[in-house]
C-alpha positions in Angstrom: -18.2 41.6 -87.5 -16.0 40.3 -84.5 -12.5 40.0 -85.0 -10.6 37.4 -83.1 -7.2 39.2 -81.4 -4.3 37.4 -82.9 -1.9 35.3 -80.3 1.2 36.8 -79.6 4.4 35.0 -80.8 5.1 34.3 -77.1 2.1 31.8 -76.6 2.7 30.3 -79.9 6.4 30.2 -81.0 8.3 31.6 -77.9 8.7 27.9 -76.0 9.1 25.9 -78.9 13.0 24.4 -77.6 12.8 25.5 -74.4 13.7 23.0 -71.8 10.2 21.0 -70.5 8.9 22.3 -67.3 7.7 19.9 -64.3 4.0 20.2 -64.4 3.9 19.1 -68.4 6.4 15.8 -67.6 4.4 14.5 -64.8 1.5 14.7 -67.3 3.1 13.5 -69.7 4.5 10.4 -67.6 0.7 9.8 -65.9 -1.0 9.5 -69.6 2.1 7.1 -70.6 1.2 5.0 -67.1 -2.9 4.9 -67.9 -2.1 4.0 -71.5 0.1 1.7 -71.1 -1.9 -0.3 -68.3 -5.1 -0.1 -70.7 -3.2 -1.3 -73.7 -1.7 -4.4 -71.1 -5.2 -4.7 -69.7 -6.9 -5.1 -72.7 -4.5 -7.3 -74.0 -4.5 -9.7 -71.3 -9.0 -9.8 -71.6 -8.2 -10.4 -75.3 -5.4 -13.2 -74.5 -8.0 -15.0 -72.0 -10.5 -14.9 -74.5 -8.6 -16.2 -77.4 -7.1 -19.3 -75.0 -11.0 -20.3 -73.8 -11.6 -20.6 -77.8 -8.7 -22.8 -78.3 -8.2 -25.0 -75.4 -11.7 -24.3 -74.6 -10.4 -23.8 -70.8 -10.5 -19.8 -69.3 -7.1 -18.4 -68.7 -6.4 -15.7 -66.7 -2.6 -14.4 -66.6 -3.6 -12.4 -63.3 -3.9 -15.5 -61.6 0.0 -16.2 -61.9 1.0 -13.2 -60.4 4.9 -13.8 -60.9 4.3 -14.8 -65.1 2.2 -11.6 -65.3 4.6 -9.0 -63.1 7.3 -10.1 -65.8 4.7 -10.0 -68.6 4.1 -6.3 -67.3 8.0 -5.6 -67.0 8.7 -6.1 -70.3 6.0 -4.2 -71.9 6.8 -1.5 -70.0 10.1 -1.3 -71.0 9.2 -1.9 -74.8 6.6 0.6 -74.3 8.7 3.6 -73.5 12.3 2.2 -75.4 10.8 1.3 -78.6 8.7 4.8 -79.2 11.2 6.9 -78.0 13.8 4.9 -80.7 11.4 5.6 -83.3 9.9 9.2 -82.8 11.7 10.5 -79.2 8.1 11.1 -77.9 5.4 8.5 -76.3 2.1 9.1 -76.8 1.9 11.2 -73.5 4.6 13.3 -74.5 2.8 13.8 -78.1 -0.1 14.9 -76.4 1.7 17.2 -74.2 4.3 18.9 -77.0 7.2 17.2 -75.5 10.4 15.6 -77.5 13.5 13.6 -76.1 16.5 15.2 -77.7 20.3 14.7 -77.0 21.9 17.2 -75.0 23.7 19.1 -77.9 19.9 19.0 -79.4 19.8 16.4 -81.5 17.8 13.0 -82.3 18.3 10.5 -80.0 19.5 6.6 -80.7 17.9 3.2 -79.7 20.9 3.1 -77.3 19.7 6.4 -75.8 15.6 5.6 -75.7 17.1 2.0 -73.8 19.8 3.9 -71.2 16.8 6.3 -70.4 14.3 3.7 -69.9 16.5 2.1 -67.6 17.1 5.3 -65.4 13.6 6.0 -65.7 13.4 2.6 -63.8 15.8 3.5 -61.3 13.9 6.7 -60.7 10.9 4.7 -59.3 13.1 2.6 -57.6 14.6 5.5 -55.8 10.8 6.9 -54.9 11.2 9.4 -57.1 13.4 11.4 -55.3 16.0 11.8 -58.6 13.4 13.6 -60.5 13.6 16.7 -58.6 16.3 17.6 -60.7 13.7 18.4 -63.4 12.6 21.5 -60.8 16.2 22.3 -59.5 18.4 21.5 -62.3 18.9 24.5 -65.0 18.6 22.1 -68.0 15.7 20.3 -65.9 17.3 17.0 -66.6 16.5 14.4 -64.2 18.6 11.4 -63.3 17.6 9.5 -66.1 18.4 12.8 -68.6 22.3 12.3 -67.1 22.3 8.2 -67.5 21.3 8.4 -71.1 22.6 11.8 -72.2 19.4 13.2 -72.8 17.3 16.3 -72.4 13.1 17.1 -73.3 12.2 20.1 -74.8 8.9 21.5 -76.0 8.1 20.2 -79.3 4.9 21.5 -80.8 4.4 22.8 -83.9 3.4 26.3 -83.4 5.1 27.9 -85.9 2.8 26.5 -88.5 -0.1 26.3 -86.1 0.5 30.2 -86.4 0.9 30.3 -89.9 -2.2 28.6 -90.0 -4.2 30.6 -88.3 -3.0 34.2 -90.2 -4.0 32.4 -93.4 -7.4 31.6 -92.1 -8.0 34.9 -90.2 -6.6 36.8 -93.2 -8.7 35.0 -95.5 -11.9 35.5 -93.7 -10.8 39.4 -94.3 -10.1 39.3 -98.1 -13.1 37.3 -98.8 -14.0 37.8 -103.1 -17.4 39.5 -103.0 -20.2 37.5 -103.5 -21.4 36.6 -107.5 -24.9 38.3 -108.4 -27.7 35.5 -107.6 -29.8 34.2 -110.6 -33.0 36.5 -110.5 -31.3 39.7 -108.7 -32.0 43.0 -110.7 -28.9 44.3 -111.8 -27.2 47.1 -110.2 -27.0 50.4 -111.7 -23.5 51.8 -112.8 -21.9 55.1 -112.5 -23.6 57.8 -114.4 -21.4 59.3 -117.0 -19.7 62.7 -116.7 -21.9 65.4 -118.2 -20.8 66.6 -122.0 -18.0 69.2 -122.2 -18.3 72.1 -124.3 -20.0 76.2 -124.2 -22.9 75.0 -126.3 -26.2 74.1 -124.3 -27.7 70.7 -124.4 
């Protein structure tokens, strides 16, 4: 039987805390930018469709380009202020490991998930150029880590994902034996000592 190597505490446990990296942010940040256009996307279609059945005219919030920059403005804002007030983590960052934490470590407020969101805006504004700190900085806190007092760690749960996988690996060794099928002859025992004694049989 093939035994699977087990992971090394390194890959599984060693980065859980450890200040988030570059490469996993700017994923993180591009899944946040295509979900959140798909969710405004499909929201807008739905919007259109649901005015036609009223009013029985179309309506088409692309067509008033200033009503749906603003429209888009907003969501964006709620999309990134109101998860990261609930959970500290948008859907990207779930998906990557990643958590918003204070600086000393702990949960952050609504008033940090809104400063943030507001220096991540700035960031864009500035063509991007205050997120090198994430590559340069040792706590890799970009400008919109210093505005709102914030820092993102690694997050995932790989302490029980290892604990996890010993139980099932370990399991898979112990296994009971299997019980005799209905029909199957039974088995023949030990055969018993022979009789003690100077006398013959």
């Amino acid at each position: 039987m093939t035994t699977v190597p087990m992971p090394s505490a390194e890959l599984t446990v060693g980065r859980q805390g450890h200040y988030a990296g570059a490469v996993s942010r700017l994923a993180a940040f591009a899944a946040d930018v295509g979900a959140a256009w798909g969710i405004y996307t499909l929201s807008v279609v739905l919007l259109g469709y649901a005015a036609k059945l009223v009013t029985g005219h179309s309506f088409t919030l692309t067509n008033h380009r200033a009503a749906a920059s603003l429209v888009l403005l907003i969501w964006e804002l709620f999309y990134f202020t109101y998860q990261w007030a609930v959970s500290g983590k948008t859907l990207g960052m779930a998906v990557l490991g990643l958590q918003v934490v204070t600086r000393q470590g702990g949960p952050i407020s609504t008033g940090h998930a809104a400063k943030r969101t507001l220096g991540l805006g700035l960031c864009l504004l500035l063509l991007g150029i205050p997120f090198l700190g994430i590559i340069f900085q040792r706590e890799r806190r970009a400008l919109d880590d210093f505005i709102a007092g914030t820092a993102v760690v690694y997050d995932w749960d790989a302490r029980a994902a290892r604990l996890r996988w010993l139980a099932r690996t370990g399991g898979a060794r112990h296994r009971r034996p299997r019980e005799k099928e209905p029909g199957a002859l039974p088995q023949p025992g030990p055969r018993p000592p022979p009789p003690q004694g100077d006398h013959a049989a």
